[in-house]
PDB file of N, CA, C and O in Angstrom:
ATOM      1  N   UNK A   1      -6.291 -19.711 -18.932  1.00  0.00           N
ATOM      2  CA  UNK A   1      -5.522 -18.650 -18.324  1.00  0.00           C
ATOM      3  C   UNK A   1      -4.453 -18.130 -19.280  1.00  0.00           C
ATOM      4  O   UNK A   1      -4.096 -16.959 -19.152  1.00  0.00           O
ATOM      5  N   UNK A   2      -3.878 -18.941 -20.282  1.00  0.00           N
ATOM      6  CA  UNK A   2      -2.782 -18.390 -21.085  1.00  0.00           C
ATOM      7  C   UNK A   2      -3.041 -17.353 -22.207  1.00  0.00           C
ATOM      8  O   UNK A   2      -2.337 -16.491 -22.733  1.00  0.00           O
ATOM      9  N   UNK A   3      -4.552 -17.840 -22.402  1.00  0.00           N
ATOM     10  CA  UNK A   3      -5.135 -16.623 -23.602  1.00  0.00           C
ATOM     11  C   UNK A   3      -5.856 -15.202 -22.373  1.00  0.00           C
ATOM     12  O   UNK A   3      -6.871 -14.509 -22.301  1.00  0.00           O
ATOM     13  N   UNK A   4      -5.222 -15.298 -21.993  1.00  0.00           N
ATOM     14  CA  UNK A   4      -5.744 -13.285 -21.178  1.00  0.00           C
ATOM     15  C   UNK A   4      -4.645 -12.602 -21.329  1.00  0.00           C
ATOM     16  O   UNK A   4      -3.496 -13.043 -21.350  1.00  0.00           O
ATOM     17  N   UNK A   5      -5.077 -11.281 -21.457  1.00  0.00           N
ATOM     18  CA  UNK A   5      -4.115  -9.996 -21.470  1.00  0.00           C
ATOM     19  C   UNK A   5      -3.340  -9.923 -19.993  1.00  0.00           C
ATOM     20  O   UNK A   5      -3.855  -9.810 -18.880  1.00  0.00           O
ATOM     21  N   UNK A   6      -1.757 -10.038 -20.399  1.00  0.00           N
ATOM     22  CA  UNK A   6      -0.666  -9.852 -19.325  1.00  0.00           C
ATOM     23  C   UNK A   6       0.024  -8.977 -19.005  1.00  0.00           C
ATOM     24  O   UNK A   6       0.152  -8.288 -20.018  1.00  0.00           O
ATOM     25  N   UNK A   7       0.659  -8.477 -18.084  1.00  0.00           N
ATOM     26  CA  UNK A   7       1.741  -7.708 -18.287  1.00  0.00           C
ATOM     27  C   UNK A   7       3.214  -8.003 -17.773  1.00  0.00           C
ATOM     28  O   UNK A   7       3.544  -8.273 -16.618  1.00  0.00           O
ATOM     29  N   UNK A   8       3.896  -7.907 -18.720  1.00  0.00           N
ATOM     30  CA  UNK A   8       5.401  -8.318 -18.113  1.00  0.00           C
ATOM     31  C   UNK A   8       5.752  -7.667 -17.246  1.00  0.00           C
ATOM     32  O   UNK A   8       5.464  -6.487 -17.444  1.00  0.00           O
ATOM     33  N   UNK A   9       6.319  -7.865 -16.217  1.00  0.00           N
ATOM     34  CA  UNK A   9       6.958  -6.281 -15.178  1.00  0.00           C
ATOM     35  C   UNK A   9       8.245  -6.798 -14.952  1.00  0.00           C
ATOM     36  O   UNK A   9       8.709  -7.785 -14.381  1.00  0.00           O
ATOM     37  N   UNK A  10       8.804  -5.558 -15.751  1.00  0.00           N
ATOM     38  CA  UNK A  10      10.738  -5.362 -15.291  1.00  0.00           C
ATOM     39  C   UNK A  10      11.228  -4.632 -14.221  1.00  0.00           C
ATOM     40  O   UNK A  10      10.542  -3.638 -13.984  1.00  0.00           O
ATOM     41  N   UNK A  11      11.953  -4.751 -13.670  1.00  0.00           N
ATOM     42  CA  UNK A  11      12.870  -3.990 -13.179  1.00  0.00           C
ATOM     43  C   UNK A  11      13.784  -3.636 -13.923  1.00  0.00           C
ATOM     44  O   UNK A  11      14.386  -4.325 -14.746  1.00  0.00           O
ATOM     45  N   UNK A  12      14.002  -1.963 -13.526  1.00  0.00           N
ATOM     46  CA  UNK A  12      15.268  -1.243 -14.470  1.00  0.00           C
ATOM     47  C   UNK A  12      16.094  -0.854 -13.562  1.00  0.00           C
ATOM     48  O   UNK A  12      16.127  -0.055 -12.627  1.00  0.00           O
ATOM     49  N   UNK A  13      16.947  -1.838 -14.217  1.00  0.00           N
ATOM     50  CA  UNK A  13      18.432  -2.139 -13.503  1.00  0.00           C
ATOM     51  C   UNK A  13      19.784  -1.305 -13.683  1.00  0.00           C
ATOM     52  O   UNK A  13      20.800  -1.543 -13.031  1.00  0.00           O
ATOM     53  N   UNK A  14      19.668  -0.228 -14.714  1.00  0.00           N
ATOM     54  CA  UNK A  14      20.185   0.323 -15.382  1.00  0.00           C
ATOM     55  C   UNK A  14      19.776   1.962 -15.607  1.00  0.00           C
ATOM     56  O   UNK A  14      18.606   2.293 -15.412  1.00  0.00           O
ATOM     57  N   UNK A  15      20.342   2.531 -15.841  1.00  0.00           N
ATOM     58  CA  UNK A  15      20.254   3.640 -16.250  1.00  0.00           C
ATOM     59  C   UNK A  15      19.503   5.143 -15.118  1.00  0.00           C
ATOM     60  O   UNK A  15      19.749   5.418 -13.943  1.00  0.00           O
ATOM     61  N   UNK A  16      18.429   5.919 -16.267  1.00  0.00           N
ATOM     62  CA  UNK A  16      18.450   7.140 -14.326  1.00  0.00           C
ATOM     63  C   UNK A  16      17.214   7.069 -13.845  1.00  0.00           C
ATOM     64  O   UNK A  16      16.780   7.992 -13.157  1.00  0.00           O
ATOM     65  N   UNK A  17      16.242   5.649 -14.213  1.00  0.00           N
ATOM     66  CA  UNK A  17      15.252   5.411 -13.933  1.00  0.00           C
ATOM     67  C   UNK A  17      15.300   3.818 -13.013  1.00  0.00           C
ATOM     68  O   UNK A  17      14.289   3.164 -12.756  1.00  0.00           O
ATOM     69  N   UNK A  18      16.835   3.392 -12.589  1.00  0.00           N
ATOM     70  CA  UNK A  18      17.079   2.323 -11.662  1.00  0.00           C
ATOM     71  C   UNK A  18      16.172   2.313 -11.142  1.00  0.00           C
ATOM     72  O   UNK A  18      15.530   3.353 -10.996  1.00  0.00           O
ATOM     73  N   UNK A  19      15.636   0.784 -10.509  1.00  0.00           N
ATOM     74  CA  UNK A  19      14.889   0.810  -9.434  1.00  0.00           C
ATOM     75  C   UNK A  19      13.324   0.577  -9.989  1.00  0.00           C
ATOM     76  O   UNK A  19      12.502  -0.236  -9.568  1.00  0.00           O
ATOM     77  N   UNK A  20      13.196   1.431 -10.936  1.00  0.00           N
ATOM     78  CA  UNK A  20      11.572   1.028 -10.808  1.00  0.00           C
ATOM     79  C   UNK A  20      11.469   0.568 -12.242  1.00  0.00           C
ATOM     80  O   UNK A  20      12.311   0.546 -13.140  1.00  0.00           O
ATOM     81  N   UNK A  21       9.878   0.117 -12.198  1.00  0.00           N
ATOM     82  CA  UNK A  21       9.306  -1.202 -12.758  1.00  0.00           C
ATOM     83  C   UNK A  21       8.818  -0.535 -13.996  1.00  0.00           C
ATOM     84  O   UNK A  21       8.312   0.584 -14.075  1.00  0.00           O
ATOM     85  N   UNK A  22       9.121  -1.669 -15.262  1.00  0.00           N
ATOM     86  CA  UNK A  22       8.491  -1.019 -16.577  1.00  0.00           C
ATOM     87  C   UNK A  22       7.525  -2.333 -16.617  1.00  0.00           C
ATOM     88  O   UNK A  22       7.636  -3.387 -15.991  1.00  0.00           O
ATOM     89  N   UNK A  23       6.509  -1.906 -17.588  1.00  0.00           N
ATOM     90  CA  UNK A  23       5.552  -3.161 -17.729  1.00  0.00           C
ATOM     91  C   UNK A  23       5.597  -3.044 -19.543  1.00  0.00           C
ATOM     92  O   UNK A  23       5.939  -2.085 -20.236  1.00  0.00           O
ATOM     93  N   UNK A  24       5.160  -4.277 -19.913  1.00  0.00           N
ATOM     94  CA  UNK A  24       4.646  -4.494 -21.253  1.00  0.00           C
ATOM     95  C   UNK A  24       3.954  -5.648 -21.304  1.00  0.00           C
ATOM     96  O   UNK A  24       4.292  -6.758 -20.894  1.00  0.00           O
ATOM     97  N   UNK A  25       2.609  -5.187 -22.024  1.00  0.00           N
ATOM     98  CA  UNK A  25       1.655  -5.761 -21.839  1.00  0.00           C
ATOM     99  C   UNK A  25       1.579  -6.834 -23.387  1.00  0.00           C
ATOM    100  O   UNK A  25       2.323  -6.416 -24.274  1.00  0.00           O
ATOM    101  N   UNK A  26       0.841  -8.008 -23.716  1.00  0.00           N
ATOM    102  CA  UNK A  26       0.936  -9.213 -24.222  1.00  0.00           C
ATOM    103  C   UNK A  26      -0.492  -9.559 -24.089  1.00  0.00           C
ATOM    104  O   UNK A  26      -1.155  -9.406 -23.063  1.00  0.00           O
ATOM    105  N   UNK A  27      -0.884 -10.005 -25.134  1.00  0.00           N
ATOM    106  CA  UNK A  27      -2.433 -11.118 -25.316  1.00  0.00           C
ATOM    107  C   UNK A  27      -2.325 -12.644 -24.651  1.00  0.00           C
ATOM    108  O   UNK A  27      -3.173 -13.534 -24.723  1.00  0.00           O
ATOM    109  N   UNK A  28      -1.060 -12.681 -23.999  1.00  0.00           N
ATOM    110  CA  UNK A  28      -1.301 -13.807 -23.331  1.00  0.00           C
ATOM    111  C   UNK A  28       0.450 -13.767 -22.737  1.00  0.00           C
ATOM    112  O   UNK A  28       1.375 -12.979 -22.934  1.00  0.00           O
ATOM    113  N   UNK A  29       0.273 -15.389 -21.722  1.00  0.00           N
ATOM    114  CA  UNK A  29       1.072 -15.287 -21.033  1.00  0.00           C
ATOM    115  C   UNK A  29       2.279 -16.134 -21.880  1.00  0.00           C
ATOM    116  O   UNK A  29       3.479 -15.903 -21.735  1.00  0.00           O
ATOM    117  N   UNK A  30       1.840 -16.934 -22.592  1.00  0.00           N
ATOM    118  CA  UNK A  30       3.393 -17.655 -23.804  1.00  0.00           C
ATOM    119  C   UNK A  30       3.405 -16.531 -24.748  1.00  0.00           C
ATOM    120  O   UNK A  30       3.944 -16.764 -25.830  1.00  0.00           O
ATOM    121  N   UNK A  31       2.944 -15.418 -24.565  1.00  0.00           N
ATOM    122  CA  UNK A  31       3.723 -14.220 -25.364  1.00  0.00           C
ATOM    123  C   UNK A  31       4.734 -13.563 -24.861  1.00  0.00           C
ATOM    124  O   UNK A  31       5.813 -13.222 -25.346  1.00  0.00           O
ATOM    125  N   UNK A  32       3.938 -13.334 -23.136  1.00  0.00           N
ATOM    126  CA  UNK A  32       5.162 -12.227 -22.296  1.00  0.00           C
ATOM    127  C   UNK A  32       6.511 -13.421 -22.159  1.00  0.00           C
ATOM    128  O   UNK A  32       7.691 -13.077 -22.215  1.00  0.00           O
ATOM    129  N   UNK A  33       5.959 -15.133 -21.936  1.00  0.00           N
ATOM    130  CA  UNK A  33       7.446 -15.705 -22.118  1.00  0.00           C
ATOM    131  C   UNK A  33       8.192 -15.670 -23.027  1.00  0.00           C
ATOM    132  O   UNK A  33       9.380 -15.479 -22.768  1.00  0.00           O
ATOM    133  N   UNK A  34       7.883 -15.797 -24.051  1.00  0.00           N
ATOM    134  CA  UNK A  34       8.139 -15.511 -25.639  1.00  0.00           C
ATOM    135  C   UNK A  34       9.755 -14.795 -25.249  1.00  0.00           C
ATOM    136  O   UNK A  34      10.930 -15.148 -25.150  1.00  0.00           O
ATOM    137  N   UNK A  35       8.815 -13.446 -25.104  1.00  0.00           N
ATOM    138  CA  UNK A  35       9.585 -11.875 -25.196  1.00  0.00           C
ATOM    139  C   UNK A  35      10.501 -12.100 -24.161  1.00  0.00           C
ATOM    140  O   UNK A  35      11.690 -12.121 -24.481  1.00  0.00           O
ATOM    141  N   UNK A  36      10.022 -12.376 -22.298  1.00  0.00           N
ATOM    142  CA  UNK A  36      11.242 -12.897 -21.618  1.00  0.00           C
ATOM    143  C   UNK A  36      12.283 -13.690 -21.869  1.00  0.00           C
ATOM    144  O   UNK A  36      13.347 -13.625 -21.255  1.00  0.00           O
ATOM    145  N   UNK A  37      11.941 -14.756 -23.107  1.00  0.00           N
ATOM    146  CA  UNK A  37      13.464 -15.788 -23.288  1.00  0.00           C
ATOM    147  C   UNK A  37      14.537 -14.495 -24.233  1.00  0.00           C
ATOM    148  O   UNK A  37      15.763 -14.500 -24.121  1.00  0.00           O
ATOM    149  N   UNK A  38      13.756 -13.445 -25.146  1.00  0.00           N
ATOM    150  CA  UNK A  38      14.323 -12.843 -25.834  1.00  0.00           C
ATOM    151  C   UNK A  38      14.903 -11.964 -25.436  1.00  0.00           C
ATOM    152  O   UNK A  38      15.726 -11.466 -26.203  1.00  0.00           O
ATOM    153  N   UNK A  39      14.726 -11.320 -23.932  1.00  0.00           N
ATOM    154  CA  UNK A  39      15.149 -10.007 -23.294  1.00  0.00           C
ATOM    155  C   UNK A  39      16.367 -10.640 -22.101  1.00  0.00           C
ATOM    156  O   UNK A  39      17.309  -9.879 -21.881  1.00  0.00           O
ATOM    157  N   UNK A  40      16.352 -11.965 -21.364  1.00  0.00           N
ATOM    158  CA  UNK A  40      16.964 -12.384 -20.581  1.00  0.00           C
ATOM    159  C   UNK A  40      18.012 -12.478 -20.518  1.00  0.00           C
ATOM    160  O   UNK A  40      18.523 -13.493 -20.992  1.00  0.00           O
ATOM    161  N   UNK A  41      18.778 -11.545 -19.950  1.00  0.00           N
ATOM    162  CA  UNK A  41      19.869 -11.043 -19.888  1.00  0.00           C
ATOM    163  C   UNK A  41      20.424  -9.920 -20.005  1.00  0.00           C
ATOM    164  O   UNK A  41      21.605  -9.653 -19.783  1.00  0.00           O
ATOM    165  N   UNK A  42      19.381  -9.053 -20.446  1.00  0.00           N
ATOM    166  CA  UNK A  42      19.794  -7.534 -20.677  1.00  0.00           C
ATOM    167  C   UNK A  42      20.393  -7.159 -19.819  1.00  0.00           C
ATOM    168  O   UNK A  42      20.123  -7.850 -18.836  1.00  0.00           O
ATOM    169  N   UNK A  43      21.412  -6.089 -19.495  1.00  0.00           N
ATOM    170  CA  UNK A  43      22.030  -5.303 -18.548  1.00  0.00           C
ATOM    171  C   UNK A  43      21.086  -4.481 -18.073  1.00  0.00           C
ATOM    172  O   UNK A  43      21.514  -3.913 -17.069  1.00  0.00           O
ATOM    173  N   UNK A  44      19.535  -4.030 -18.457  1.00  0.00           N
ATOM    174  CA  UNK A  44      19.005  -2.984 -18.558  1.00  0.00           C
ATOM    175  C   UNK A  44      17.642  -3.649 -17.511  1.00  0.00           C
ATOM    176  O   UNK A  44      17.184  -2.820 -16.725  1.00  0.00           O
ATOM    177  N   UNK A  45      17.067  -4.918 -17.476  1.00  0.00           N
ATOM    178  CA  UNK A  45      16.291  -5.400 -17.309  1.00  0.00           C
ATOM    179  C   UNK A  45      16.159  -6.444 -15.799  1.00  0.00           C
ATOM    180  O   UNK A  45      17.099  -7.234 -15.712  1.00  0.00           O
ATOM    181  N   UNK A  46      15.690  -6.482 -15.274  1.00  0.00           N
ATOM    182  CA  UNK A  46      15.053  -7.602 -14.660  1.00  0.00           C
ATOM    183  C   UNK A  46      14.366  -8.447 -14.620  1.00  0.00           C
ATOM    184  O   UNK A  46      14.202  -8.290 -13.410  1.00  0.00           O
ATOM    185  N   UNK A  47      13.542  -9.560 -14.908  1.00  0.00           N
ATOM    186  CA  UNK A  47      12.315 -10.233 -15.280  1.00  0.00           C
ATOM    187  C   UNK A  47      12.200 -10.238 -13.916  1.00  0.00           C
ATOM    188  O   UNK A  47      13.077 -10.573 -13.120  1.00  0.00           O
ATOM    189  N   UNK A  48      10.579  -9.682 -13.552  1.00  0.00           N
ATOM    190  CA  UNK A  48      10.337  -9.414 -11.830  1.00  0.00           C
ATOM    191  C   UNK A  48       8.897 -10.142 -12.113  1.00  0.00           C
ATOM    192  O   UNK A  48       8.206 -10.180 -11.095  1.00  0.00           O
ATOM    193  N   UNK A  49       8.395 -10.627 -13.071  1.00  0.00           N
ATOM    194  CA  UNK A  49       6.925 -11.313 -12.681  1.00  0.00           C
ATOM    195  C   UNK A  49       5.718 -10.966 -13.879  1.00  0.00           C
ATOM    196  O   UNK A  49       5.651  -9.927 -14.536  1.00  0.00           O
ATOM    197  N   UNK A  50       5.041 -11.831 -13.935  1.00  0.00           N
ATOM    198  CA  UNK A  50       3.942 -11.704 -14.650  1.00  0.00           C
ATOM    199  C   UNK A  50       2.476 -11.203 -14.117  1.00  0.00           C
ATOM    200  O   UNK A  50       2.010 -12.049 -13.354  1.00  0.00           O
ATOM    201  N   UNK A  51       1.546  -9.983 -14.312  1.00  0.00           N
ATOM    202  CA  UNK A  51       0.233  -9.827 -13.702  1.00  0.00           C
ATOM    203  C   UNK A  51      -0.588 -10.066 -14.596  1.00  0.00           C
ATOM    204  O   UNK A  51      -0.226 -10.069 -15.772  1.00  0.00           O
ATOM    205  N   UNK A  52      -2.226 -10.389 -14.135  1.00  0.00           N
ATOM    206  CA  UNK A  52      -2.823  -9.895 -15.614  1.00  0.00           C
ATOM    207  C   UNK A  52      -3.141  -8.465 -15.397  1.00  0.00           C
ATOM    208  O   UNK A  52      -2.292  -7.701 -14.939  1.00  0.00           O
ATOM    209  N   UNK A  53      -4.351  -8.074 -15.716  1.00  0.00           N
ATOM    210  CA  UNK A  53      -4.653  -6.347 -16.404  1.00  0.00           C
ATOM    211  C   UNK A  53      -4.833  -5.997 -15.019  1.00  0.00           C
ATOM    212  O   UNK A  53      -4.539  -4.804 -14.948  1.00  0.00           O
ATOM    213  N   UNK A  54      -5.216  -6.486 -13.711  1.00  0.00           N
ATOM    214  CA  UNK A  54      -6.052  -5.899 -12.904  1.00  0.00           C
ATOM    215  C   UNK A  54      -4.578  -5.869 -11.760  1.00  0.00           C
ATOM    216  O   UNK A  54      -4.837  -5.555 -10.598  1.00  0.00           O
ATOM    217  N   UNK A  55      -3.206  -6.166 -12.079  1.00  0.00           N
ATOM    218  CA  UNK A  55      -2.405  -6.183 -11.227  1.00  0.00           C
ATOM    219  C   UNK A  55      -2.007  -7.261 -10.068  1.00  0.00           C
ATOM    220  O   UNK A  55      -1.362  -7.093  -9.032  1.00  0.00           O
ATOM    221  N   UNK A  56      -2.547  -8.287 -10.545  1.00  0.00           N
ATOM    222  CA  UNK A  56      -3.007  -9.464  -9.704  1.00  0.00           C
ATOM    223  C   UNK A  56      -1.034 -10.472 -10.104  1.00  0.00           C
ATOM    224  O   UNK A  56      -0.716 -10.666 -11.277  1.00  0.00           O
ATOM    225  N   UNK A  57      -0.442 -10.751  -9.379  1.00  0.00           N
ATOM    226  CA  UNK A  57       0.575 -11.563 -10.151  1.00  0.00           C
ATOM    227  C   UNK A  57       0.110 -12.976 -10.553  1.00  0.00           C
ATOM    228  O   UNK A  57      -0.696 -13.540  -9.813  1.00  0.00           O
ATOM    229  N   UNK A  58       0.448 -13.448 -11.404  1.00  0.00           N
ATOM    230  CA  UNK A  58      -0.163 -14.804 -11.974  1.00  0.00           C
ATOM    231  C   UNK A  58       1.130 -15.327 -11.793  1.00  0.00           C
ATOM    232  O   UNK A  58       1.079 -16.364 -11.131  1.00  0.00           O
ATOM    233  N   UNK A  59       2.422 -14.965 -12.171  1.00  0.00           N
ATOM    234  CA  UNK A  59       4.002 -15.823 -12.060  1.00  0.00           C
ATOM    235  C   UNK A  59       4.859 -15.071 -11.446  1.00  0.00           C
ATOM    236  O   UNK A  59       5.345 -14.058 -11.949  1.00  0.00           O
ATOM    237  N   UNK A  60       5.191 -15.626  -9.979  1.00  0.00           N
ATOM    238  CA  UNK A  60       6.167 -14.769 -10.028  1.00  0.00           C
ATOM    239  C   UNK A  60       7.742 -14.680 -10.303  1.00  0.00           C
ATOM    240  O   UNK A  60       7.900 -15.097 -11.450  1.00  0.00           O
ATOM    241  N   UNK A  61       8.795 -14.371  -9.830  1.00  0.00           N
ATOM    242  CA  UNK A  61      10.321 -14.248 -10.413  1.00  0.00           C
ATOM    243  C   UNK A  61      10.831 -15.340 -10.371  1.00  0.00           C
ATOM    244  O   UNK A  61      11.565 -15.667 -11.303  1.00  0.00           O
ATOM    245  N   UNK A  62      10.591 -16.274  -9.238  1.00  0.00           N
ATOM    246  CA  UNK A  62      11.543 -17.486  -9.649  1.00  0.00           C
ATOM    247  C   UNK A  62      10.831 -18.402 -10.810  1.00  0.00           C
ATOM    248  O   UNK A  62      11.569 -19.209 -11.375  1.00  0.00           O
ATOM    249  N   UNK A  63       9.731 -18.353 -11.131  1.00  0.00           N
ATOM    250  CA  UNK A  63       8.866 -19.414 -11.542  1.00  0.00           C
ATOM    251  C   UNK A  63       9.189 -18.534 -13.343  1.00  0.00           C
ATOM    252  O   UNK A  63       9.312 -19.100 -14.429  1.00  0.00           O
ATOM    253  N   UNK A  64       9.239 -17.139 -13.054  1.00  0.00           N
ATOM    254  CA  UNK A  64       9.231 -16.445 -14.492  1.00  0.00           C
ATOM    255  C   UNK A  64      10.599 -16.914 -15.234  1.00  0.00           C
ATOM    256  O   UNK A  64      10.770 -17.304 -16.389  1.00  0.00           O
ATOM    257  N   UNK A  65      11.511 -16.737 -14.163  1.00  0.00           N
ATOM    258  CA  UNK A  65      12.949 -16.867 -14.851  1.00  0.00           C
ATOM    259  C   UNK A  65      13.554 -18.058 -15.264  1.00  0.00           C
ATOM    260  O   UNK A  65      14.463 -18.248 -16.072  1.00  0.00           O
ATOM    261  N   UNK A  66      12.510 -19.286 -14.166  1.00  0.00           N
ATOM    262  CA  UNK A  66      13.078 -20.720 -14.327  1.00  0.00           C
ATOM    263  C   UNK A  66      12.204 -20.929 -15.941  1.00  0.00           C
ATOM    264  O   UNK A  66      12.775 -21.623 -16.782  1.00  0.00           O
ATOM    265  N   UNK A  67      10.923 -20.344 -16.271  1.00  0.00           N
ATOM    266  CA  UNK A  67      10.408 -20.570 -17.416  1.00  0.00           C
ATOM    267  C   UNK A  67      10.974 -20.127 -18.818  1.00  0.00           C
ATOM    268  O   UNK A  67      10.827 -20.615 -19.939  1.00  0.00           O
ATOM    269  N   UNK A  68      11.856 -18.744 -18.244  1.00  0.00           N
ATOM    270  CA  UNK A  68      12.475 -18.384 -19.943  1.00  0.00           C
ATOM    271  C   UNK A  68      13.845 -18.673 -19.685  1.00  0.00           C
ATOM    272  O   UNK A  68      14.455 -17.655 -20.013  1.00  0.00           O
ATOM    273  N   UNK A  69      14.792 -19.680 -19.193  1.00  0.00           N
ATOM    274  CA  UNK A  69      15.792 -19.701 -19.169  1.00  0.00           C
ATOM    275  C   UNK A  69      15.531 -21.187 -19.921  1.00  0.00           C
ATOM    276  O   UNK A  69      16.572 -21.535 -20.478  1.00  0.00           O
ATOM    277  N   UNK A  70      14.531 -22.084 -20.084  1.00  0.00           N
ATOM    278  CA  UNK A  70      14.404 -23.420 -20.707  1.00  0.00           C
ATOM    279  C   UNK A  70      14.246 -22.638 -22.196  1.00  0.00           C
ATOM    280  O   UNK A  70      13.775 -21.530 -22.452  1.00  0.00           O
ATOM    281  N   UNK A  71      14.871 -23.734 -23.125  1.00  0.00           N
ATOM    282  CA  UNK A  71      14.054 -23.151 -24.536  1.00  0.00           C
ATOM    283  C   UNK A  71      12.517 -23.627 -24.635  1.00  0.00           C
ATOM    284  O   UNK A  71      11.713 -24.203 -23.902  1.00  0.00           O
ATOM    285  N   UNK A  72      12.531 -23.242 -25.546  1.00  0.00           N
ATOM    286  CA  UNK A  72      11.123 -23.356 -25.933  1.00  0.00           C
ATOM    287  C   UNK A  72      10.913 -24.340 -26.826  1.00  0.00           C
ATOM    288  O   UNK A  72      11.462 -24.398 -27.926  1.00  0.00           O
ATOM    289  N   UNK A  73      10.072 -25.181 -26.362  1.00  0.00           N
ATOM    290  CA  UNK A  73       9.886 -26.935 -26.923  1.00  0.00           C
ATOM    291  C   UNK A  73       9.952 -26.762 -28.098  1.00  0.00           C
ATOM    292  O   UNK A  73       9.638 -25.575 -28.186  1.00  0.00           O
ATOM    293  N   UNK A  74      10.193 -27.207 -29.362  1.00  0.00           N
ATOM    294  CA  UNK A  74      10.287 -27.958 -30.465  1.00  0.00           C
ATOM    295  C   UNK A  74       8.514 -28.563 -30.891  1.00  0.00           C
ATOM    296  O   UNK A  74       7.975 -29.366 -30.130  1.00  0.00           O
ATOM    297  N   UNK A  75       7.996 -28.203 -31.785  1.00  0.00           N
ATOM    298  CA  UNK A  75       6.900 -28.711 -32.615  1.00  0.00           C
ATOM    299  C   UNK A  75       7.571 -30.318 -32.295  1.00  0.00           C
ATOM    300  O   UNK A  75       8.674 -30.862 -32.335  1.00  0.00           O
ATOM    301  N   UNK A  76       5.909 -30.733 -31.903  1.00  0.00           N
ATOM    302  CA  UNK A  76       6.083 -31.919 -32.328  1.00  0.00           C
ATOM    303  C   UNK A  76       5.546 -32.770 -33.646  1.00  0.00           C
ATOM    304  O   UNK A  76       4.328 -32.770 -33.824  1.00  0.00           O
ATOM    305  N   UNK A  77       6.503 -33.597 -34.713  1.00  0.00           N
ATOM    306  CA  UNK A  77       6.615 -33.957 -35.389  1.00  0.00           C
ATOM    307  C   UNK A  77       5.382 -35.259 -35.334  1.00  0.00           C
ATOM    308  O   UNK A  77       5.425 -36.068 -34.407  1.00  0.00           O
ATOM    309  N   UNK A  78       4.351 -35.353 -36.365  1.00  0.00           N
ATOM    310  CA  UNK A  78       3.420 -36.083 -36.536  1.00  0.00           C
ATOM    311  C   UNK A  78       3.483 -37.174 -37.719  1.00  0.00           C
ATOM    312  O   UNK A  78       3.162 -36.957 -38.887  1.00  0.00           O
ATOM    313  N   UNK A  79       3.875 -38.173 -37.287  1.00  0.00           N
ATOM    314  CA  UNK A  79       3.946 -38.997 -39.005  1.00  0.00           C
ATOM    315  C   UNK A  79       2.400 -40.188 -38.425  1.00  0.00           C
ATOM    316  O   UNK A  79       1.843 -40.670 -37.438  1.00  0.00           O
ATOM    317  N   UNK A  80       2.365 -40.093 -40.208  1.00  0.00           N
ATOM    318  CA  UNK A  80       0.694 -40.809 -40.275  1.00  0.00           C
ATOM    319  C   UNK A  80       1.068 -41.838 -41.594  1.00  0.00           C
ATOM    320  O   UNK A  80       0.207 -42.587 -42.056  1.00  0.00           O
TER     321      UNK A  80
END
């Protein structure tokens, strides 16, 4: 499920298009989180949920926001 085409959907919180939803779309879903840990917090933005292509939600807001508010794990280190 993480390798399919996603789309982020915002809410615009800001400006003269308040209210409604921008999308940006991603080859997968640890991309659109990626971009959510990087956007979280904008004045401009909402993180409102993840769909894939067909509009279907796969994550929604609490589950999106509790995911990009953690960092993002650390490589794990392999000694041989």
């Amino acid at each position: 499920m993480n390798l399919q085409p996603v789309r982020l959907v915002l809410l615009i919180i800001d400006g003269p298009k308040q209210g409604e939803n921008e999308f940006v779309e991603f080859a997968s879903i640890d991309e659109a989180i990626a971009y959510g840990r990087d956007i979280r917090g904008d004045r401009r933005y909402q993180l409102d949920g993840i769909e894939d292509s067909k509009g279907k939600l796969l994550i929604g807001y609490d589950h999106l926001n509790e995911l990009c508010s953690t960092p993002e794990p650390l490589p794990q280190r392999k000694y041989g």
